[in-house]
C-alpha positions as CSV (number, residue, x, y, z in Angstrom):
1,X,-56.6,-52.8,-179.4
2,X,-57.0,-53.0,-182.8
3,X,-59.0,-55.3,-185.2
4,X,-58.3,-59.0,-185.8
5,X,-59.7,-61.6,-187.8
6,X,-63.1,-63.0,-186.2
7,X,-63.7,-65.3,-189.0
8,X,-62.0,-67.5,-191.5
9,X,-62.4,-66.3,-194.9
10,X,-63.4,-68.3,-197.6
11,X,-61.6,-69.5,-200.8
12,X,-64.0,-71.8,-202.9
13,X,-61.3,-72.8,-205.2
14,X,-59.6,-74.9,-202.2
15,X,-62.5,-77.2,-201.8
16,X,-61.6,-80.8,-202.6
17,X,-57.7,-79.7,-203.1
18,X,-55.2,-81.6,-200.9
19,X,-53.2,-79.7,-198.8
20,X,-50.2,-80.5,-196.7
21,X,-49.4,-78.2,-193.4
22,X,-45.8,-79.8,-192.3
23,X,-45.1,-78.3,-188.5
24,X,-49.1,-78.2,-187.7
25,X,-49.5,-80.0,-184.8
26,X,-49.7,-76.7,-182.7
27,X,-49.8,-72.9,-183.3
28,X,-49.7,-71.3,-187.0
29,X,-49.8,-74.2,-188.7
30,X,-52.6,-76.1,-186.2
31,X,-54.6,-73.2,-187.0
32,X,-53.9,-72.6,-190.7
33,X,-54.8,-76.7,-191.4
34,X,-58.5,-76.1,-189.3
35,X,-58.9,-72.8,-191.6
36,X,-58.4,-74.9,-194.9
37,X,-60.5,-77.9,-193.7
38,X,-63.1,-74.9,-193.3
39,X,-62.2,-74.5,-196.6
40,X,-63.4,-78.1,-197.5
41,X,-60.1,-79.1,-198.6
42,X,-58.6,-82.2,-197.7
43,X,-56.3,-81.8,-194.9
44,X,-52.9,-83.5,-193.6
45,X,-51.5,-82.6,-190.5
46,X,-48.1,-83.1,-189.6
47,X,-45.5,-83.3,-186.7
48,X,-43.2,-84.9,-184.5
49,X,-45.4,-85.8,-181.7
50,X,-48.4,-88.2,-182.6
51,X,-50.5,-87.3,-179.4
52,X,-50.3,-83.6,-180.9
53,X,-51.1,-84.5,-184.5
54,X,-54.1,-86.5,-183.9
55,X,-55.5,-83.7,-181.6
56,X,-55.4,-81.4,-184.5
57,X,-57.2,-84.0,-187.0
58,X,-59.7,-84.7,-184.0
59,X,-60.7,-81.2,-184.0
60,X,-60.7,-80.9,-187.8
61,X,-62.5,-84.4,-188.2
62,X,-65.1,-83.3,-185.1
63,X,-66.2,-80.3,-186.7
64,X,-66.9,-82.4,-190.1
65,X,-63.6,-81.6,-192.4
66,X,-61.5,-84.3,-193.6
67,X,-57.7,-84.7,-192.0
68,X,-55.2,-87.2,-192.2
69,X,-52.5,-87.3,-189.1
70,X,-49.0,-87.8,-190.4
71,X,-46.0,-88.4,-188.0
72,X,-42.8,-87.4,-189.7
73,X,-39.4,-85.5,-188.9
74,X,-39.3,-82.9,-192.0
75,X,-35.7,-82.6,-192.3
76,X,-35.3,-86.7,-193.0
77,X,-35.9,-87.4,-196.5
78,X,-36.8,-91.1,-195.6
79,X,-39.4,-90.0,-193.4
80,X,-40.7,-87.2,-195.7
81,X,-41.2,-89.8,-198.4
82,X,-43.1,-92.3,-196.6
83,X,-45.2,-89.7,-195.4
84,X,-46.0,-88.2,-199.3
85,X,-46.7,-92.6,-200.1
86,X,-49.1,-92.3,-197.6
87,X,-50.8,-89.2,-198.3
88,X,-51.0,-90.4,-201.8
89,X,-52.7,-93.7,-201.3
90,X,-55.2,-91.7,-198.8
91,X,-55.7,-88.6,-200.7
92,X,-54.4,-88.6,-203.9
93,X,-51.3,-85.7,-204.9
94,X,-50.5,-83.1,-203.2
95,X,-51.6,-79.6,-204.8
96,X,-51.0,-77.2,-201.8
97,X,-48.0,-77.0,-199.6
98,X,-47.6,-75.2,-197.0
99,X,-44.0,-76.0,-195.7
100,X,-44.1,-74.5,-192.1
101,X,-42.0,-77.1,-189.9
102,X,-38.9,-75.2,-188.0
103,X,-39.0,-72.6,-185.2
104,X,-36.6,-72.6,-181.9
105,X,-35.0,-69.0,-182.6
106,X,-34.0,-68.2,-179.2
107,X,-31.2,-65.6,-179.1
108,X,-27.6,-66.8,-178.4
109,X,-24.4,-65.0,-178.6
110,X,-22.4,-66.3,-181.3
111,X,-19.7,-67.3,-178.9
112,X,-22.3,-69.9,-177.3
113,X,-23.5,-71.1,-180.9
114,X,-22.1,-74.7,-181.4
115,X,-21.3,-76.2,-185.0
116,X,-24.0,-79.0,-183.9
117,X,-26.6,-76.4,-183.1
118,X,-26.0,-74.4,-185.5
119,X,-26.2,-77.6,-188.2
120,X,-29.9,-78.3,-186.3
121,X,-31.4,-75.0,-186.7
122,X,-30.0,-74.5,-190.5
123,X,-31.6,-78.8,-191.0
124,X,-35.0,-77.7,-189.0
125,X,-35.5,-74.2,-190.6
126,X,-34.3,-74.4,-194.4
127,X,-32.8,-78.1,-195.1
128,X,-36.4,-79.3,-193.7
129,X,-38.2,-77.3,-196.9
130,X,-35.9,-78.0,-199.4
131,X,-36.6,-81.4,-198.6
132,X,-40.4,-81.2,-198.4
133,X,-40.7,-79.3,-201.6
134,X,-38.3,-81.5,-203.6
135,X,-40.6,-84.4,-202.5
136,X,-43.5,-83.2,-203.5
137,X,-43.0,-81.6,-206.3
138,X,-43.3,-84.2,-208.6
139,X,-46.4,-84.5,-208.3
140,X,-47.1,-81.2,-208.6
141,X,-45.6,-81.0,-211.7
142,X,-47.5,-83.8,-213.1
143,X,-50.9,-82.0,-212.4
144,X,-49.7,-78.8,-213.6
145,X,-50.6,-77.1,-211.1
146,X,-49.6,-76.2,-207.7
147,X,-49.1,-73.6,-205.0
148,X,-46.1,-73.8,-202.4
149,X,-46.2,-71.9,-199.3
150,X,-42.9,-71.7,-197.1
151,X,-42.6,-70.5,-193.5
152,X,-39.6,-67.4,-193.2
153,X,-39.8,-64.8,-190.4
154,X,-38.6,-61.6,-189.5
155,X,-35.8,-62.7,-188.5
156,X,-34.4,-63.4,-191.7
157,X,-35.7,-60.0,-192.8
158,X,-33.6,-57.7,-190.6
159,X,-31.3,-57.8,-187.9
160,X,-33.0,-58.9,-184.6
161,X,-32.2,-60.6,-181.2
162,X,-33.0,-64.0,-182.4
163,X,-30.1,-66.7,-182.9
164,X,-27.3,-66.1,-185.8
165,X,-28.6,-69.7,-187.1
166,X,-32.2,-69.3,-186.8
167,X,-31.9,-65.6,-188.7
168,X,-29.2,-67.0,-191.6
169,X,-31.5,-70.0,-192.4
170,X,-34.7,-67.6,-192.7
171,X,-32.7,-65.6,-194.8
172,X,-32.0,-69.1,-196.5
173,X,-36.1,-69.5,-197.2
174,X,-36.8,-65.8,-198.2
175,X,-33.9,-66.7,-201.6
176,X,-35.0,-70.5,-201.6
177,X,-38.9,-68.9,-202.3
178,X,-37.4,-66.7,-205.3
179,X,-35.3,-69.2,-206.6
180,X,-38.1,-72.0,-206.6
181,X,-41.0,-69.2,-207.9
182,X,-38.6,-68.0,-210.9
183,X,-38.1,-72.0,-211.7
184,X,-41.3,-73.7,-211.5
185,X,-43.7,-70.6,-212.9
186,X,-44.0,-72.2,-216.3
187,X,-44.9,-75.3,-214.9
188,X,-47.8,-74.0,-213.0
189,X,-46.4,-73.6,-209.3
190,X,-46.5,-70.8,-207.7
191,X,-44.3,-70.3,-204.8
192,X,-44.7,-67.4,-201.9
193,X,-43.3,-67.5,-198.2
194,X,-44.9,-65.8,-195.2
195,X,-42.8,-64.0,-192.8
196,X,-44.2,-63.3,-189.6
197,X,-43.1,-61.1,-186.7
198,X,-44.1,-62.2,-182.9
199,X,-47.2,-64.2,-183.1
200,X,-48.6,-65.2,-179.4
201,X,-48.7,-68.8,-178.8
202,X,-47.9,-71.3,-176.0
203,X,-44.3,-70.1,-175.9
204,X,-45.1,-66.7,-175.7
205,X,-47.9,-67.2,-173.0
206,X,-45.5,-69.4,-171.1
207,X,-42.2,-66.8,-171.2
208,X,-43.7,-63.2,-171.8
209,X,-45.2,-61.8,-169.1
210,X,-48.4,-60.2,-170.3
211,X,-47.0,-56.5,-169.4
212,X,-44.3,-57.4,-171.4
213,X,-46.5,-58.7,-174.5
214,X,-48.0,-55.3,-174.0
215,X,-45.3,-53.0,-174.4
216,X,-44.0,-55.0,-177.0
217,X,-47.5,-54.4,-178.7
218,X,-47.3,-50.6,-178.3
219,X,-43.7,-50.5,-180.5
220,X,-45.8,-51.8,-183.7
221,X,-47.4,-50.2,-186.4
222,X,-50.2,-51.9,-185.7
223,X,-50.3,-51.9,-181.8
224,X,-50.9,-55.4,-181.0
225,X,-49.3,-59.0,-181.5
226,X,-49.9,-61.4,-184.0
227,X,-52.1,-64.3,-183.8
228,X,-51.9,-67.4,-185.9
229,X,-55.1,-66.4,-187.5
230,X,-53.2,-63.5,-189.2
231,X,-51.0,-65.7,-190.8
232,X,-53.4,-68.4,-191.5
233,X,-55.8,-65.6,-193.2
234,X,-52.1,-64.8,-195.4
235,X,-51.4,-68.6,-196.1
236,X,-54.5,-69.2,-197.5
237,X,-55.2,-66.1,-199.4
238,X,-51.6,-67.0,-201.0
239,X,-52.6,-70.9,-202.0
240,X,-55.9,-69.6,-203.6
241,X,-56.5,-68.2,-206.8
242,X,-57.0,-64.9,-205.5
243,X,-53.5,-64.7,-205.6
244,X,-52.8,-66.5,-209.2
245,X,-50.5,-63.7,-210.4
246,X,-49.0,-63.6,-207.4
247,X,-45.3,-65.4,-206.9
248,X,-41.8,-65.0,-205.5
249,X,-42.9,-62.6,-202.8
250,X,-42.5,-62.7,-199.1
251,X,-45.3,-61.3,-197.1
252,X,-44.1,-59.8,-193.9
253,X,-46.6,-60.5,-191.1
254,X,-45.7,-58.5,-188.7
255,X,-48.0,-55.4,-188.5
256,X,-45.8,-52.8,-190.0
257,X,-42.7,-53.8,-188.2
258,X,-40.9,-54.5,-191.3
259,X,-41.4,-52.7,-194.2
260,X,-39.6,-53.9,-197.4
């Protein structure tokens, strides 16, 4: 098989920052917010299930980082705000987001694809960041500094099985990134997306048989699957200042499978 990350890389810049992960109460973002507290930054998690939240921020708080557990639906501007009043009076400003809250690309035939679903998925996947990032940046812009990260995937890279929504509102982030990177440079914000292919996690364990992970594995470049470490290890290389000329882009994920 080949290599993968065996340990979390380290970005001194990030200590002492305060970084947001919306969508982090499980998978990528779960393990992208324990890789920053690693960091020593100042971590809040977020989701829609408080059982799931607070088991990140355990973790996070049990192996002696700092996390804050923040319940809140990202594509409700009510709830987005009184989650960014309560980061604030915790924390302090927000100076890296990562805006990773969506998912739920399963394919369906356009015939099957109702106005109402297809409303949720473009709300979940591309409404939700706009939101998020129009919060926050405020605050942002008052430090002068910043650096946004957004959640895309493949699917809004090329044509795949996944659903017409799902793949239109990816496509939605990838321009949303530009657009945002080519307006807020001057001010000191940087703004990248990450775009990954299939990344094993509890849905994938639950509905991929492992022969099947394994022939999927063989058609990449690289002949394995992704693991949230792979995009953590890209989220965080992208908030640091490793990467301070570095805006506008989308990094595809996805271990040669798309090539642009």
């Amino acid at each position: 098989m080949a290599a993968t990350i065996l340990t979390t890389p380290l970005f001194p810049d990030l200590a002492g920052k305060v970084a947001l992960v919306t969508g982090s109460s499980r998978g990528i973002g779960a393990e992208t917010a324990r890789w920053l507290a690693a960091n020593k930054a100042r971590v809040v998690v977020n989701g829609r299930q408080p059982e799931a939240v607070e088991s990140v921020v355990a973790v996070i708080n049990s192996a002696g980082g700092e996390a804050l557990g923040c319940v809140a639906d990202c594509s409700r501007t009510d709830q987005i705000e009184a989650m960014r009043q309560r980061i604030k009076r915790h924390f302090g400003i927000v100076s890296l987001l990562f805006a990773f809250a969506g998912g739920d690309g399963n394919p369906e035939p356009i015939e099957q694809l109702t106005e109402e679903r297809w409303d949720a998925l473009m709300a979940g996947n591309l409404k939700s960041k706009f939101l998020t990032v129009k919060s926050f940046l405020p605050g942002m812009k008052e430090q002068g500094a910043g650096s946004i990260v957004l959640m895309c995937s493949t699917a809004g890279r090329a044509p795949s099985q996944a659903s017409l929504a799902y793949s239109s509102a990816q496509a939605g982030v990838a321009m949303l990134t530009r657009n945002l990177a080519q307006q807020l440079g001057k001010s000191g914000i940087r703004v990248n997306a990450i775009a990954p292919s299939i990344i094993v996690n509890d849905r994938i364990r639950k509905y991929m048989p492992e022969e099947q992970q394994d022939k999927v594995a063989a058609s990449y470049v690289v002949p394995r699957l992704g693991q949230p470490a792979d995009v953590a290890a890209a989220a965080l290389f992208l908030s640091s200042d490793a990467s301070s000329w570095i805006t506008g882009i989308v990094v595809d994920v996805a271990g040669g499978k798309v090539m642009l």
